[in-house]
C-alpha positions, 0 to 999 in steps of 0.5 A: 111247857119250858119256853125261854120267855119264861125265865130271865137272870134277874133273880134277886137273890141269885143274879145271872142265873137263868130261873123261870118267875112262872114254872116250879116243881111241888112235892105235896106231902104224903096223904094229900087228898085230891080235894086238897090239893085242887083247892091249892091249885085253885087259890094259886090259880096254877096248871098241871103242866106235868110231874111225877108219880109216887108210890104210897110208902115209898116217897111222894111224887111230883107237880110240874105247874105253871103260874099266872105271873109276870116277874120273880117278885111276884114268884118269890110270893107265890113260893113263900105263900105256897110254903106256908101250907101244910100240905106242901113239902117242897117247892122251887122255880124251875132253873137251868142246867148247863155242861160243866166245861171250861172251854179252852183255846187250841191257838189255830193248833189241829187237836193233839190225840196220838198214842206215840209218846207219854202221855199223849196230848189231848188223850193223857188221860187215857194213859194215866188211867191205863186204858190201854192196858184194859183193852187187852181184855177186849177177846174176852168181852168179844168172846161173851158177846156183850155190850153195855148201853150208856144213856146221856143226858145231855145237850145234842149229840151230834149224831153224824159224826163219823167217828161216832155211832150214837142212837138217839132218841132227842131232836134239837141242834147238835151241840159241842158239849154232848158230842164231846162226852160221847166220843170220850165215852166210845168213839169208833174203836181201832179205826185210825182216825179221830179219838178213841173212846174209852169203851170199844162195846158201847151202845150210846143213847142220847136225851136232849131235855127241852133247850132253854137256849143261850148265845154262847155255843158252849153253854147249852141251857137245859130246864132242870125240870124237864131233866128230870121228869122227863129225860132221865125216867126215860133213861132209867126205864129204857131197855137194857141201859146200865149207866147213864152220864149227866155231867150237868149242873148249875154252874154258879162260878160264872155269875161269881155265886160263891156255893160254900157260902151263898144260902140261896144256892145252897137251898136251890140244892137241897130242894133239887136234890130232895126231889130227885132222891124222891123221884129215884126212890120211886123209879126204884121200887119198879126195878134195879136203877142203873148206875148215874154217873155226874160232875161234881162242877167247877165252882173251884174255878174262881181263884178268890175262893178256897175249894168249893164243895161238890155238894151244891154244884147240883141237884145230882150231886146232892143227892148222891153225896149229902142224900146218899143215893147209891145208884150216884157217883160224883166225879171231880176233875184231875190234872196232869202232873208228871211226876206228882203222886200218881202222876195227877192232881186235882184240878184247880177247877174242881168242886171236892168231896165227890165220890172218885176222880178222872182226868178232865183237863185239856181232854180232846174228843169228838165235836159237832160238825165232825171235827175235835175239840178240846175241852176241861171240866168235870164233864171230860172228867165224867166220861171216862168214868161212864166209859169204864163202867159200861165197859165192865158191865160188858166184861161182867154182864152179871154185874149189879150197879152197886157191884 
């Protein structure tokens, strides 16, 4: 259903971003009856390529349809036409995700991950979050028998690196950004050799939605839609996961899209956000959510703009923070400063007004191909937070995600 063929970075409005001119997520509103709704299929002469159910009284669900058109003119027609009728709540093209990093140079250097000195090179994070500290509770967790299952949604994982031990349920090319977040999350404890993961008792299990594809090996391109429909509701109903990691977003900063003041990123994410808040509204009526940690992104990351607010960053991050879906947590990126208040700061980077903040500067972690890497972002930054989550869930398995 989401081939490359179908999206381009010609958008009018929002240039350089990948969009597709031919596959949009509609959310009908509530009461539409069949005949209705087929007769709108109809006139638009769209497909049902797939979706979401709802659930009466509780929120609407989704359509997934693919349309008969060959450009973003004739999309943006289609959109304005479709928003004309009564029945329609929301509809928007599908966009791409991608990893929020930035990558950076180790000049030729080997990566810097030694606990011989304060702080560490590229795991000073972990020593400002004292995760040291915290594994003095490890005999108590053994003792309880417990672990946590964390869920990643992401691009590949590169499932056979040795210092990693990952279940995953996606095919596709191991990827730098997805085997970076796992490692950060729990690389093979106490084994001298490699990185440490933040949680000793994890269980890792990764979805790599449909891969739009991109030259740049940094930037795995993943279809917004098939996120969602497919990838994270696989996630939230597979047995026994309690956190799921989804440091993903639109990544506006590279086509110098300015989110505190460009309307059209900005309804890209209030639609995007609205229909995620449905879908997990709907997810919840089944059962208990678990918790979704994700990255408030790196707009900051153009010196010409004051802060950027995490809000638009990406449909999660709506969500959880303007929409107030409790089972979401929004993580921005800190900075070493030794010496500053707590020994960090945020980092230049980071969108704001998210929910708690993590180390994610010059983080070194676990890369496809079996050797490390180090990376900064909001995604090194999110890691650590769904390392410490899954971890308190193996110390307190009683836990609820609120909790």
């Amino acid at each position: 259903v989401y081939k490359r063929q179908d999206y381009n970075e010609t958008h009018p409005d929002l240039p350089g971003i990948l969009i597709s001119f031919r596959i949009v997520l509609l959310t009908l509103e509530t009461g539409t009856r069949v005949d209705e709704a087929n007769d709108f299929l109809g006139r638009h002469g769209a497909g049902i390529v797939g979706g979401l159910t709802g659930n009466d009284g509780v929120a609407p669900g989704l359509l997934v349809l693919k349309l008969p058109l060959a450009d973003h003119e004739a999309m943006a027609q289609a959109l304005e036409s479709m928003r004309s009728e009564s029945i329609v709540r929301d509809v928007v093209a599908d966009i791409v995700l991608s990893g929020n990093l930035v990558p950076e140079s180790n000049n030729g250097n080997p990566p810097d991950w030694v606990w011989d000195r304060p702080p560490a090179g590229g795991n000073w994070g972990f020593e400002r979050v004292r995760v040291p500290q915290m594994w003095n509770l490890n005999d108590a967790v053994l003792k309880g028998g417990a672990n946590a299952v964390v869920g990643i949604i992401d691009s590949e994982v590169d499932m056979s690196h040795p210092d990693l031990a990952v279940t995953s349920f996606a095919t596709g090319t191991a990827d730098t950004h997805g085997t970076h977040v796992a490692g950060t999350i729990g690389a093979l404890h106490d084994d001298g050799f490699g990185v440490e993961g933040v949680s000793p008792f994890v269980n890792i299990q990764a979805w790599a939605p449909n891969w739009i594809g991109s030259p740049n090996p940094y930037l795995a391109r993943l279809s917004y839609g098939h996120t969602m429909t497919t990838a994270l509701k696989r996630a939230i109903n597979s047995a026994g996961i309690r956190v799921i990691n989804m440091s993903l977003g639109f990544n506006w900063y590279q086509d110098n899209i300015d989110i505190n003041n460009d309307t059209y990123a900005q309804l890209y994410a209030r639609i995007t956000g609205r229909q995620l808040r449905n879908m997990l509204r709907n997810l919840r009526a089944a059962g208990d959510l678990p918790l979704i940690v994700v990255a408030a992104g790196n707009e900051s990351n153009e010196p010409a703009w004051t802060w950027q607010d995490a809000r638009y960053s990406s449909p999660m991050c709506y969500a959880g923070i303007e929409l107030g879906v409790p089972e979401i947590l929004v993580v921005e990126a800190l900075d070493d400063n030794p010496g500053g208040a707590g020994d960090v700061q945020i980092a230049l980077l980071s969108c704001i007004n998210g929910h708690i903040s993590a180390p994610g500067t010059e983080i070194t972690s676990t890369n496809s191909g079996g050797d490390w890497v180090t990376l900064q972002g909001t995604s090194m930054a999110t890691p650590h937070v769904s390392g410490l989550a899954a971890y308190l869930a193996a110390l307190e398995p009683g836990l609820t995600t609120p909790q």
